[in-house]
PDB file of N, CA, C and O in Angstrom:
ATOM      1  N   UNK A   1      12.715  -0.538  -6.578  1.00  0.00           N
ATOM      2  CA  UNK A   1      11.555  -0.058  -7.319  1.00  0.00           C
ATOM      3  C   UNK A   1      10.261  -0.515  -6.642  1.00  0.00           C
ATOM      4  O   UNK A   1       9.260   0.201  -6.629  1.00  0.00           O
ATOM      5  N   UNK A   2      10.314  -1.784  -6.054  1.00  0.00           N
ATOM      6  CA  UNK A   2       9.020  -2.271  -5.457  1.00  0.00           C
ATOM      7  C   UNK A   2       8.752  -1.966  -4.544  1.00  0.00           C
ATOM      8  O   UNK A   2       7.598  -2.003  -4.116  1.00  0.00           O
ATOM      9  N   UNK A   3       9.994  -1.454  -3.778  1.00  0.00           N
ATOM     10  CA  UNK A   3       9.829  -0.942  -1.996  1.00  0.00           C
ATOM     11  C   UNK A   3       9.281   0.729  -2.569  1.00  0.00           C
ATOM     12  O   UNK A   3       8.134   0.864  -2.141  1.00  0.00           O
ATOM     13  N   UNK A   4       9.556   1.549  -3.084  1.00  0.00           N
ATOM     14  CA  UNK A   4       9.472   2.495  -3.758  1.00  0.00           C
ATOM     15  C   UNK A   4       7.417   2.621  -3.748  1.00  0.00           C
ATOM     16  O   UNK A   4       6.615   3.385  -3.210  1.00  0.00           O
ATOM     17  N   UNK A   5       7.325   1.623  -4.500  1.00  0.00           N
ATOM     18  CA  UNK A   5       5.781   2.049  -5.266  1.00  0.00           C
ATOM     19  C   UNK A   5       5.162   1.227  -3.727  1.00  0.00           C
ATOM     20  O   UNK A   5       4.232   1.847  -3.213  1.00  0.00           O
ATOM     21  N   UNK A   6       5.524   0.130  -3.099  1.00  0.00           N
ATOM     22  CA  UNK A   6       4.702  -0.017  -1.665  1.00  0.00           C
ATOM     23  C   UNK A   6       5.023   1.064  -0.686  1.00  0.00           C
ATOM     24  O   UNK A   6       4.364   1.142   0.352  1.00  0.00           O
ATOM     25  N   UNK A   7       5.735   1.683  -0.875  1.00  0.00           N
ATOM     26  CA  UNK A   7       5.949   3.207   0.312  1.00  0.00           C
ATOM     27  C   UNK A   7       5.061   3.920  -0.151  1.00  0.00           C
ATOM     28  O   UNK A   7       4.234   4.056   0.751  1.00  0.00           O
ATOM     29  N   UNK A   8       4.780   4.399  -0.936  1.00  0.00           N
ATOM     30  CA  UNK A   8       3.565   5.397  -1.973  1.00  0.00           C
ATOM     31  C   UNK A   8       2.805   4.699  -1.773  1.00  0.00           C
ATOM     32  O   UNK A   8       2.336   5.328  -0.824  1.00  0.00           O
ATOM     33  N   UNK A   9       2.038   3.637  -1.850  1.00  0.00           N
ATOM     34  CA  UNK A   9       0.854   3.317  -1.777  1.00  0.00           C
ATOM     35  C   UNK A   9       0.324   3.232   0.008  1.00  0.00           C
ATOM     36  O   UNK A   9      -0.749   3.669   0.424  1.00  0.00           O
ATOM     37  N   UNK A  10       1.146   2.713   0.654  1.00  0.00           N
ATOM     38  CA  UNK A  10       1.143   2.493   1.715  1.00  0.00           C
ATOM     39  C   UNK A  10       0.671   4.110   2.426  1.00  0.00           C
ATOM     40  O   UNK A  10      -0.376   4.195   3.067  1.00  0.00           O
ATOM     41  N   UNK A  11       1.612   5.371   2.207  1.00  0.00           N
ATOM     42  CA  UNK A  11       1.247   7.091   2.141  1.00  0.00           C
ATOM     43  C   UNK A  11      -0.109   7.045   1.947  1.00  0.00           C
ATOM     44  O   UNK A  11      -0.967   7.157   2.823  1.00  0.00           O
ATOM     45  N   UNK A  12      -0.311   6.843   0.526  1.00  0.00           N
ATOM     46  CA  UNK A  12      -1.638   6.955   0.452  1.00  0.00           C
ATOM     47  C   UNK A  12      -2.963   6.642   1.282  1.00  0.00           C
ATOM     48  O   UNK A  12      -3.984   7.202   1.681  1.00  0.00           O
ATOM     49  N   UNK A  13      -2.368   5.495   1.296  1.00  0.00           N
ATOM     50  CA  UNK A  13      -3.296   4.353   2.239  1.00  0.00           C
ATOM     51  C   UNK A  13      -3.890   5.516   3.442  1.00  0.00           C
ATOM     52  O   UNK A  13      -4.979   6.080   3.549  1.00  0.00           O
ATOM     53  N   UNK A  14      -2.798   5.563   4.155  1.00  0.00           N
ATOM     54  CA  UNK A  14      -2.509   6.240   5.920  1.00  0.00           C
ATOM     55  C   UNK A  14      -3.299   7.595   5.501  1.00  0.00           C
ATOM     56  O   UNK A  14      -4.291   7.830   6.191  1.00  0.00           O
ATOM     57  N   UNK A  15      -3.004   8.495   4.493  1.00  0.00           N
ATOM     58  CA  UNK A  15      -3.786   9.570   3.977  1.00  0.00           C
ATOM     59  C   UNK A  15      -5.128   9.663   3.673  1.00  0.00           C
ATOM     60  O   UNK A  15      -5.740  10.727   3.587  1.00  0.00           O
ATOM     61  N   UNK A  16      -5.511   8.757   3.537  1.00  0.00           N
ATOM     62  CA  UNK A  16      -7.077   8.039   2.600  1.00  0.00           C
ATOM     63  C   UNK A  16      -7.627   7.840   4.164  1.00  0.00           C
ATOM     64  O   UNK A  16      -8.497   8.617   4.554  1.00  0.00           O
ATOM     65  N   UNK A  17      -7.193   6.944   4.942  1.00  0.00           N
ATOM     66  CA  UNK A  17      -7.732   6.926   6.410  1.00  0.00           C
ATOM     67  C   UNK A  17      -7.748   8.150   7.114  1.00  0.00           C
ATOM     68  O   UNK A  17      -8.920   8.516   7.206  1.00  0.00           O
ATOM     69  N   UNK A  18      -7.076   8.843   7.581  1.00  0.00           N
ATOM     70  CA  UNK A  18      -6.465  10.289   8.484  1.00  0.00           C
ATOM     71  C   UNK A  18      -7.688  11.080   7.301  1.00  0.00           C
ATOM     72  O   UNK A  18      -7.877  12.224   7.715  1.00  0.00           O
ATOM     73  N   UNK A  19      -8.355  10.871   6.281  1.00  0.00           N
ATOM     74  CA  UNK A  19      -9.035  12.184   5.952  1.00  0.00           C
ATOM     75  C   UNK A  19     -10.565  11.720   5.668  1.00  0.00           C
ATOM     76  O   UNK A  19     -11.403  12.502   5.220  1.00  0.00           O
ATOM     77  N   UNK A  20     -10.881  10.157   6.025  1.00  0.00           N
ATOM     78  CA  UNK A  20     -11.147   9.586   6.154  1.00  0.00           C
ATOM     79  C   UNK A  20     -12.212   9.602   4.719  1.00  0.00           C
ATOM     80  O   UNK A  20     -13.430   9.490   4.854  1.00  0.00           O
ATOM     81  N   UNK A  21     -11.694   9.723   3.649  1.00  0.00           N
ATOM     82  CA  UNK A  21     -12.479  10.022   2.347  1.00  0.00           C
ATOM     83  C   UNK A  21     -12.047   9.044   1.763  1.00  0.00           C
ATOM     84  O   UNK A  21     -10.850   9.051   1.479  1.00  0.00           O
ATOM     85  N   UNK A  22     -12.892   7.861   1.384  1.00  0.00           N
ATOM     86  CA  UNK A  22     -12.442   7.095   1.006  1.00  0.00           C
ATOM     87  C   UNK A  22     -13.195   6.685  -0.664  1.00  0.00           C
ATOM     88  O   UNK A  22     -14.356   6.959  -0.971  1.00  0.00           O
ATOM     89  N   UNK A  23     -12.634   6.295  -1.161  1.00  0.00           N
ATOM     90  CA  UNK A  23     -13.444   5.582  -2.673  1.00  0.00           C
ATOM     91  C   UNK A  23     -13.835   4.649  -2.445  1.00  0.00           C
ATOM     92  O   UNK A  23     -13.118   3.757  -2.899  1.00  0.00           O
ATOM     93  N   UNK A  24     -14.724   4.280  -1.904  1.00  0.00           N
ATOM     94  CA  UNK A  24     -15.529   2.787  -1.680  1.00  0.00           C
ATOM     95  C   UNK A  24     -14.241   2.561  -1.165  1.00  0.00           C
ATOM     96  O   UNK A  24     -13.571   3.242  -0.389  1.00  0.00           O
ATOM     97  N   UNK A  25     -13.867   0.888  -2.042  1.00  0.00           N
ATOM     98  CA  UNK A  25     -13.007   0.067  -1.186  1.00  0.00           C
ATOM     99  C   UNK A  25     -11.566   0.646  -1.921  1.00  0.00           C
ATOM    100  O   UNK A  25     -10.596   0.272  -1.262  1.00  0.00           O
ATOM    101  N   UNK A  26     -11.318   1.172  -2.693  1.00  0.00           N
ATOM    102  CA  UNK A  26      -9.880   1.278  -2.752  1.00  0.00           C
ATOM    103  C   UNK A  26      -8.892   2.025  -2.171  1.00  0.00           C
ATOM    104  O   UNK A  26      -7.699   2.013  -2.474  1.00  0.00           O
ATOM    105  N   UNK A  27      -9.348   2.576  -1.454  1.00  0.00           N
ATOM    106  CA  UNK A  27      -7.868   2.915   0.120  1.00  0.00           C
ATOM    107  C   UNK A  27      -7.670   1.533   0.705  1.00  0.00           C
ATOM    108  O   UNK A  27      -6.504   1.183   0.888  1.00  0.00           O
ATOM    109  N   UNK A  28      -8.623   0.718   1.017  1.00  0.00           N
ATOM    110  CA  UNK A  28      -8.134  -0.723   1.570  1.00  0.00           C
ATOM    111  C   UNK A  28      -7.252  -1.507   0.551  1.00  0.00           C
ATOM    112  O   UNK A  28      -6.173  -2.028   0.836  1.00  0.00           O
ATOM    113  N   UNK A  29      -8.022  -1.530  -1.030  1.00  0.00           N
ATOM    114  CA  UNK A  29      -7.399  -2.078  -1.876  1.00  0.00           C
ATOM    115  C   UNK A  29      -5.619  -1.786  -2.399  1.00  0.00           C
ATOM    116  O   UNK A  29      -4.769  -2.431  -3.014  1.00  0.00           O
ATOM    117  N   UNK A  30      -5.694  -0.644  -1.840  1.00  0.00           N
ATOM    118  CA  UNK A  30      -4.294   0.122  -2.006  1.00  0.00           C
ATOM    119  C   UNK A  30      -2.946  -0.420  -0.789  1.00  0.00           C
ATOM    120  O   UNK A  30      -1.790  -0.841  -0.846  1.00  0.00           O
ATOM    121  N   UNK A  31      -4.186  -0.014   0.471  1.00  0.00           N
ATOM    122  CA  UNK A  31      -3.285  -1.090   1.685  1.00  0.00           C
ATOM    123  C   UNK A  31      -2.922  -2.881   1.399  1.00  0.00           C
ATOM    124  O   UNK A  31      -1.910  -3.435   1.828  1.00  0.00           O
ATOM    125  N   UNK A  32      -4.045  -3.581   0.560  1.00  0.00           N
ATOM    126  CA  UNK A  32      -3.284  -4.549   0.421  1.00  0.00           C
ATOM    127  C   UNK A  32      -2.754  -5.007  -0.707  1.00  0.00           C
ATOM    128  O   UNK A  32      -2.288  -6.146  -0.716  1.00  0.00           O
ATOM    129  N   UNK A  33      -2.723  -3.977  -2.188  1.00  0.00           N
ATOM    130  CA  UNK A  33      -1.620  -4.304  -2.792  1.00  0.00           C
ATOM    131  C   UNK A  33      -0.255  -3.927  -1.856  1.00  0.00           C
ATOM    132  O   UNK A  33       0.564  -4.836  -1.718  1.00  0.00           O
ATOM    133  N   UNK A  34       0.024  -2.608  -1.202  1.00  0.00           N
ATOM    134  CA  UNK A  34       1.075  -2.186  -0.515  1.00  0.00           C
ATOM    135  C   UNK A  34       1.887  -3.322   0.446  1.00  0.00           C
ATOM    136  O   UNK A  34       3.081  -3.315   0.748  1.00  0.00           O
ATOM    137  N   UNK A  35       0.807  -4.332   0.838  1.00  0.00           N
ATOM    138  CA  UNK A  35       0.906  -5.352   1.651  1.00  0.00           C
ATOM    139  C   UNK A  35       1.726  -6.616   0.891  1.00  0.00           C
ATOM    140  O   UNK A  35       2.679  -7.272   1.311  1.00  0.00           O
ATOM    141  N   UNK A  36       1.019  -6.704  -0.341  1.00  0.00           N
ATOM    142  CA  UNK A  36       1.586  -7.329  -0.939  1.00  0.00           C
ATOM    143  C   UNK A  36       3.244  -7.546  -1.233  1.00  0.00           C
ATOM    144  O   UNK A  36       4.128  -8.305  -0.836  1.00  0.00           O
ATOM    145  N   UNK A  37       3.117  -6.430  -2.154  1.00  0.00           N
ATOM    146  CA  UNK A  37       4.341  -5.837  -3.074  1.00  0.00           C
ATOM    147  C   UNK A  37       5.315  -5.891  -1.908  1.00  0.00           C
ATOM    148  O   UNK A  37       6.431  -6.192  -2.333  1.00  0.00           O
ATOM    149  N   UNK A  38       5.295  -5.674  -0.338  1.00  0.00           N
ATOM    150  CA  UNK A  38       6.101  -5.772   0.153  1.00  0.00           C
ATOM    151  C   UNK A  38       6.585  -7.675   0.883  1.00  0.00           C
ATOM    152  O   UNK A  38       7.743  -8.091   0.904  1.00  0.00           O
ATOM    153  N   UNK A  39       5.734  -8.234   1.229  1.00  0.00           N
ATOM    154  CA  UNK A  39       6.032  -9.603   1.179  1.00  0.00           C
ATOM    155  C   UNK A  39       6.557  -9.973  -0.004  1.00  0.00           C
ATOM    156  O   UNK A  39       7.446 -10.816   0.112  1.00  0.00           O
ATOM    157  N   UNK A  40       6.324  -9.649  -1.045  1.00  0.00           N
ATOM    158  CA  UNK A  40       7.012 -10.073  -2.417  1.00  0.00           C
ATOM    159  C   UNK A  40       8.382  -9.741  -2.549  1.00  0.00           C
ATOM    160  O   UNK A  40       9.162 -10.488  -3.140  1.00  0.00           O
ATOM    161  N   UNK A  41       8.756  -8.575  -1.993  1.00  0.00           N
ATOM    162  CA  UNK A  41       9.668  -8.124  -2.096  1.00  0.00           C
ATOM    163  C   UNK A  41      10.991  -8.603  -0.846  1.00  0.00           C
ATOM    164  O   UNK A  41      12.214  -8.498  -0.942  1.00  0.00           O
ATOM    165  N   UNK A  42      10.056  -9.192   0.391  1.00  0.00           N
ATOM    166  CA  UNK A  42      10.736  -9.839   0.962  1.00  0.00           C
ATOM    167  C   UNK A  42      11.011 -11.116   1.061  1.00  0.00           C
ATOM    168  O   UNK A  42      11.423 -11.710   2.058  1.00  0.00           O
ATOM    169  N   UNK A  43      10.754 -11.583  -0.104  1.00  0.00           N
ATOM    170  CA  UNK A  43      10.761 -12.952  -0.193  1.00  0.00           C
ATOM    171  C   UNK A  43      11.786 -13.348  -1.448  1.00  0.00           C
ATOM    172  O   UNK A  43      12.554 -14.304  -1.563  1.00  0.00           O
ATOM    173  N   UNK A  44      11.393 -11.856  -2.645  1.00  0.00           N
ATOM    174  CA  UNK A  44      12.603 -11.933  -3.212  1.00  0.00           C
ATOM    175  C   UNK A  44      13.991 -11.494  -3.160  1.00  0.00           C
ATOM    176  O   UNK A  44      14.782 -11.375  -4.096  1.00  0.00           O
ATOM    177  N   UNK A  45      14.213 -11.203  -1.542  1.00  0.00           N
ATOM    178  CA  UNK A  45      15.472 -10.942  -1.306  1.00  0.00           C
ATOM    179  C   UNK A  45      16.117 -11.955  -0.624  1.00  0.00           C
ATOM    180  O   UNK A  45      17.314 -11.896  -0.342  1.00  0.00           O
ATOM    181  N   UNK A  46      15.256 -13.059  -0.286  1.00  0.00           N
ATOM    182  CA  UNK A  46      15.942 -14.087   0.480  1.00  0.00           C
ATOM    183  C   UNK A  46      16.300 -15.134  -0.785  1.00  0.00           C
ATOM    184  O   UNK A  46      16.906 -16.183  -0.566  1.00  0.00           O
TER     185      UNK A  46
END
């Protein structure tokens, strides 16, 4: 589920850059929840 919603956000992210339309800061903010959720997720698999 967590790898799930950081793949989608992460899309987004790459989409938000490539069209380069951004909302102020939340295409970045999106890259580093995406950033997050995935260290989290690799940390709760170890």
């Amino acid at each position: 589920m967590l790898e799930i919603i950081a793949v989608i956000l992460l899309l987004l992210w790459v989409l938000g850059v490539m069209t380069s339309y951004t909302f102020g800061g939340l295409i970045n903010l999106l890259f580093v929840f995406a950033v997050v959720a995935m260290v989290f997720n690799f940390f709760q698999e170890r």
